[in-house]
C-alpha positions as a Python dict, from the first residue, in 0.01 Angstrom:
ca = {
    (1, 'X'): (0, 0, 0),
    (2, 'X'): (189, 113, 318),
    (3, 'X'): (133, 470, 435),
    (4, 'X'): (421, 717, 492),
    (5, 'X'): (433, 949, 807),
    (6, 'X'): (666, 1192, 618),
    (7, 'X'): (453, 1374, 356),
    (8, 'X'): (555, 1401, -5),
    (9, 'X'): (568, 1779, -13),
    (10, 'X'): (846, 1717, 293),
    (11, 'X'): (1052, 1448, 61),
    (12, 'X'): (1069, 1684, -231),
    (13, 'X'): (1222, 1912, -87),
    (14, 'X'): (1476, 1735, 64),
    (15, 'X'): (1512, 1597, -281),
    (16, 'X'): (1583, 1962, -390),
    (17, 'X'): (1809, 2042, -167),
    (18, 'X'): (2044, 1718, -152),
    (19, 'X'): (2068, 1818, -540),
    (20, 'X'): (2169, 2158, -486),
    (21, 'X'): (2419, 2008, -191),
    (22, 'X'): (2547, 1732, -468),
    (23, 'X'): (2645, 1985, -683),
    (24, 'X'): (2911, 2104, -424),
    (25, 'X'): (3323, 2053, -584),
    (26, 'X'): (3632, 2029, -413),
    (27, 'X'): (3783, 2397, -311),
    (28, 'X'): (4018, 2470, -604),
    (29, 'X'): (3999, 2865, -541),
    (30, 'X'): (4205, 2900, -259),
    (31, 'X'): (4298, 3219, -261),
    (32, 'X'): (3960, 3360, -414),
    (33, 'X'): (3920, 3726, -434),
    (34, 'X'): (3664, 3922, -257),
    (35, 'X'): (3448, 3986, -511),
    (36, 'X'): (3288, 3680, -584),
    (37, 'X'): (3143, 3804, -966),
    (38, 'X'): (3500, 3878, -1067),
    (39, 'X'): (3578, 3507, -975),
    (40, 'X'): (3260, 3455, -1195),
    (41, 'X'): (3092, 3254, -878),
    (42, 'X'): (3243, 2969, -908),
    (43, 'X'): (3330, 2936, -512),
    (44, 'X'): (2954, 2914, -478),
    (45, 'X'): (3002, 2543, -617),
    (46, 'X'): (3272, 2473, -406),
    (47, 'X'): (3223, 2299, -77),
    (48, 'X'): (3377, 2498, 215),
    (49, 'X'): (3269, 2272, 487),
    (50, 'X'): (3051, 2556, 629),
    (51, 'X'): (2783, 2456, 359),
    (52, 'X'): (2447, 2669, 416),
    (53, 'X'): (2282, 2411, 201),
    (54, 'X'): (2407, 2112, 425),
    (55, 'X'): (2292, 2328, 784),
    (56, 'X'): (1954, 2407, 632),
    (57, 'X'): (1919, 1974, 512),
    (58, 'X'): (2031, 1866, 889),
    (59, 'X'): (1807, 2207, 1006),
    (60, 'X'): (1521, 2023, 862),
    (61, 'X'): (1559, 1656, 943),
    (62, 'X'): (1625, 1733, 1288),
    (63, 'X'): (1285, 1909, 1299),
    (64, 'X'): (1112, 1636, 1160),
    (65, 'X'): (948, 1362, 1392),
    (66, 'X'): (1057, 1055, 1522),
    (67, 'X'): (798, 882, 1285),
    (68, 'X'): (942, 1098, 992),
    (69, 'X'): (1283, 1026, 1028),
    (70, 'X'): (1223, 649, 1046),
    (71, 'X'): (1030, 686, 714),
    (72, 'X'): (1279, 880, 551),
    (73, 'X'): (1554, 664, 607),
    (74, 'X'): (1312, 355, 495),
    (75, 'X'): (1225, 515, 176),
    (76, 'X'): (1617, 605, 82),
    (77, 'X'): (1694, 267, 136),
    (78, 'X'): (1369, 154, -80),
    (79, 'X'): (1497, 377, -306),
    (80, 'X'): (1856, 267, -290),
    (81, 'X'): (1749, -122, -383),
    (82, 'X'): (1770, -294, -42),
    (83, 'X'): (1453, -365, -55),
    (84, 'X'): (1077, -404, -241),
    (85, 'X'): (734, -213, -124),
    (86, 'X'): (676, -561, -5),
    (87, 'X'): (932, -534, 247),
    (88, 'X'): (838, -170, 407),
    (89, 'X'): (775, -316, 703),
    (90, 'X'): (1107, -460, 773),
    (91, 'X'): (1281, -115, 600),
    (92, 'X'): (1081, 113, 850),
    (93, 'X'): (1163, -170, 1103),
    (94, 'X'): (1562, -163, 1057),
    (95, 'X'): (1526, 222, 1021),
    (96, 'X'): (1403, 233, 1363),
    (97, 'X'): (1617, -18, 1540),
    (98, 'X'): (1911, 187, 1368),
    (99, 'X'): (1810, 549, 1398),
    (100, 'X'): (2045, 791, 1636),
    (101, 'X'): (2087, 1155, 1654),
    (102, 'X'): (2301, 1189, 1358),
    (103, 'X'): (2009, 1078, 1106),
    (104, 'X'): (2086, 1389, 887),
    (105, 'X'): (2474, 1299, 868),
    (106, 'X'): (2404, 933, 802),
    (107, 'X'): (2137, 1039, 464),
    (108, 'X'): (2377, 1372, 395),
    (109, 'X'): (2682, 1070, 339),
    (110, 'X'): (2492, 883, 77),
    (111, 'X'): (2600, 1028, -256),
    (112, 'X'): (2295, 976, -477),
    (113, 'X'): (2038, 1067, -173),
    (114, 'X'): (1811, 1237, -408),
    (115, 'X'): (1787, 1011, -646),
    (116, 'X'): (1725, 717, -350),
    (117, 'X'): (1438, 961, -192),
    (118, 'X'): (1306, 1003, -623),
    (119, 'X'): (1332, 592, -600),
    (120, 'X'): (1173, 527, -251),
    (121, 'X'): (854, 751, -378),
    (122, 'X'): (817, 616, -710),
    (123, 'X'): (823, 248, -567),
    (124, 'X'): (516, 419, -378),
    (125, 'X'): (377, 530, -640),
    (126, 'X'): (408, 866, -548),
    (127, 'X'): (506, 1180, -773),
    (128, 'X'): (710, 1507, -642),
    (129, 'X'): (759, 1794, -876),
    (130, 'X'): (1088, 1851, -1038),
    (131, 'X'): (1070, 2171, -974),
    (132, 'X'): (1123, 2463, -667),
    (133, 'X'): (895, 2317, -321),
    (134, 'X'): (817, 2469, -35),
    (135, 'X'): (827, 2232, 261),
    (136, 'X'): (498, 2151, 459),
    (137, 'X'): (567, 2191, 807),
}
């Protein structure tokens, strides 16, 4: 079995927070009040396009390492279908031959990115806890 540079406490939350970012709707509030309890929150689900959830996701992929970001990219795309634990090699490979700048824009575009990063570690074998993670730095 292939060894990941990224560790698992690292993925999960990433998981975590690409499902709080998926929950994010189309502004329908437009003229919201200024008390967000008497609009009973809802502009909280409602993606402004100044999205703390989406600067704290790129926040923490730019941090990570080279290595890291290679890795995660692999494992969405593991986890995604385009290829088998067999084929790590040439994931990681095509990962790194690909990889830019903009690696958190590129994962932060794929719709079901938590659910690709869920796939990617159980193809591993690996577990994460469906529940609140702190990240390992």
């Amino acid at each position: 079995m292939p060894e990941l540079a990224i560790s698992v406490e690292k993925v999960a939350f990433l998981i975590e927070k690409a499902r709080e970012f998926d929950v994010k709707d189309e502004v329908t509030d437009t003229d919201s009040g200024s008390n967000a309890a008497d609009d009973k929150m809802i502009d909280v689900l409602e993606d402004s396009g100044d999205d703390p959830v989406a600067r704290e996701i790129v926040g923490f992929i730019d941090a990570l390492t080279e290595d890291e970001q290679i890795d995660l990219v692999a494992l969405m795309r593991l986890g995604r279908g385009d290829g088998s634990i067999e084929e790590w090699s040439e994931l990681r490979r095509e990962a790194a031959e690909q990889r830019n700048r903009r690696t958190a824009s590129y994962l932060l575009g794929e719709p079901l990115l938590s659910d690709f990063l869920a796939g990617g570690l159980d193809a591993f074998g690996l577990t994460w806890a469906d529940e609140r993670t702190t990240p390992i730095r």
